[in-house]
Every structure is written in structure tokens, then in C-alpha cells.
C-alpha positions as CSV (number, residue, x, y, z in Angstrom):
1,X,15.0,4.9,-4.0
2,X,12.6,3.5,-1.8
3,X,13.5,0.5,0.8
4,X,10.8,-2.1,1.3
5,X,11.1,-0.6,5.3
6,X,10.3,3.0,4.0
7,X,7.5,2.1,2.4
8,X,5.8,-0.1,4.3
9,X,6.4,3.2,6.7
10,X,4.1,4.9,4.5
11,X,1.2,2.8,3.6
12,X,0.9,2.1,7.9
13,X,1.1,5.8,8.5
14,X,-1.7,6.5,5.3
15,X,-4.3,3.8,7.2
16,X,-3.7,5.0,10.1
17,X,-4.2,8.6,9.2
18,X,-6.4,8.3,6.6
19,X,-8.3,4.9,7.4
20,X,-8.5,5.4,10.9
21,X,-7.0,1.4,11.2
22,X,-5.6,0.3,14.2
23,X,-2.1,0.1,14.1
24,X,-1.5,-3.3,16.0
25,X,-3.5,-4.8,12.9
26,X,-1.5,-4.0,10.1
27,X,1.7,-6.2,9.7
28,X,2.9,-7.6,6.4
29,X,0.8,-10.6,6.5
30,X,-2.8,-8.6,7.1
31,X,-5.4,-8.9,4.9
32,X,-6.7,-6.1,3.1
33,X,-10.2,-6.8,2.9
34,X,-10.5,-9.8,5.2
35,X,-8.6,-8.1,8.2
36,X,-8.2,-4.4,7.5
37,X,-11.5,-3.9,5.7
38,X,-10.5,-2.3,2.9
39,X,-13.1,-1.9,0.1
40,X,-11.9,-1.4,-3.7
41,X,-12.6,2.6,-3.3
42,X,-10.6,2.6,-0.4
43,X,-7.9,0.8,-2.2
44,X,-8.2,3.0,-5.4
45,X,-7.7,6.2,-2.5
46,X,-4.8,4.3,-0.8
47,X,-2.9,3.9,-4.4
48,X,-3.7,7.6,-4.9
49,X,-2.0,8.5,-1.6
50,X,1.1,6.4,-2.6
51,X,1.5,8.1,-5.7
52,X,1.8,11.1,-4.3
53,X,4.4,9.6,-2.1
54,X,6.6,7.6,-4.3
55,X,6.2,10.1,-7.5
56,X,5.1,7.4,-9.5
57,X,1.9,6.5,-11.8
58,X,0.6,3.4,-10.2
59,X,-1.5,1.3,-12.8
60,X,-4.6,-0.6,-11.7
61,X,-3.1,-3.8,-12.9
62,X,-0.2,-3.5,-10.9
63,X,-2.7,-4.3,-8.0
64,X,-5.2,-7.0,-9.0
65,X,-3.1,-10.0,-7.0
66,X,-2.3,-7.9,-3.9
67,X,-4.3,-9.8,-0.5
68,X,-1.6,-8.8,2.0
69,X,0.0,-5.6,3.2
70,X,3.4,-7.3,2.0
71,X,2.0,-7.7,-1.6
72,X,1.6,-3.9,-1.7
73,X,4.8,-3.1,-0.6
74,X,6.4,-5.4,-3.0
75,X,4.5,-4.3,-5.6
76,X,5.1,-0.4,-5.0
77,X,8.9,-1.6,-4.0
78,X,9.3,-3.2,-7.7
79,X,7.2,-0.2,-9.5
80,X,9.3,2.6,-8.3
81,X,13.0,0.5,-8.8
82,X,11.5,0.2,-12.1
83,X,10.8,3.7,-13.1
84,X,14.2,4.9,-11.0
């Protein structure tokens, strides 16, 4: 099982990587679009990313009310206690 810690861990160290983002930006309350620039291809290739990750199919719905970094990471959190 995956902690809320752990994978936070992982989405930081995917836009980091992958994004290029600075790390001093992302903290639970950063916005993905507004403060992270994040586009809706970039989210679909972050989701991607996690799935890989987690071992989990991610559904599109699953993200339409994420804003935040925390929203992600409680919505990944709940998806993989769910399918555990």
C-alpha cells in the first residue's frame, strides 16, 4: 500500500524529472495549472506516469476536481486502497 508521504514522493520526483518544475514550487497546496503550469496533456502524461507507478488504471473521472497537488495525492491515495 501506498502512504499519502510516498506518493506525494512520486508525483514531486515525476515533475521534477519529467516537467522540469522547480521543486520549491510544488507543495500540497500548489496549483496545477495556475502555479505549476500544467496543461490537460501534461496532466493526462502525469496520470500515465503514476500508473505505471502505483500499478493501477487511473480513470479520467477520477481527476476532473483535482486543483491542488494534495487533490492528486488523495485521489491516487483512495484509488490504489481501493483496488488493494
Amino acid at each position: 500500500m501506498h502512504t499519502k508521504d510516498e506518493i506525494f514522493t512520486h508525483i514531486k520526483d515525476i515533475l521534477i524529472k519529467e516537467f522540469e518544475i522547480d521543486a520549491d514550487k510544488l507543495t500540497p497546496d500548489a496549483l496545477l495549472v495556475e502555479d505549476l503550469d500544467l496543461d490537460s496533456i501534461d496532466a493526462v502524461d502525469l496520470v500515465v506516469k503514476l500508473q505505471h507507478i502505483i500499478g493501477c488504471k487511473v480513470e479520467p473521472d477520477d481527476f476532473k476536481q483535482i486543483k491542488t497537488l494534495q487533490d492528486m495525492v488523495d485521489a491516487i491515495e483512495k484509488i490504489v486502497n481501493n483496488n488493494h
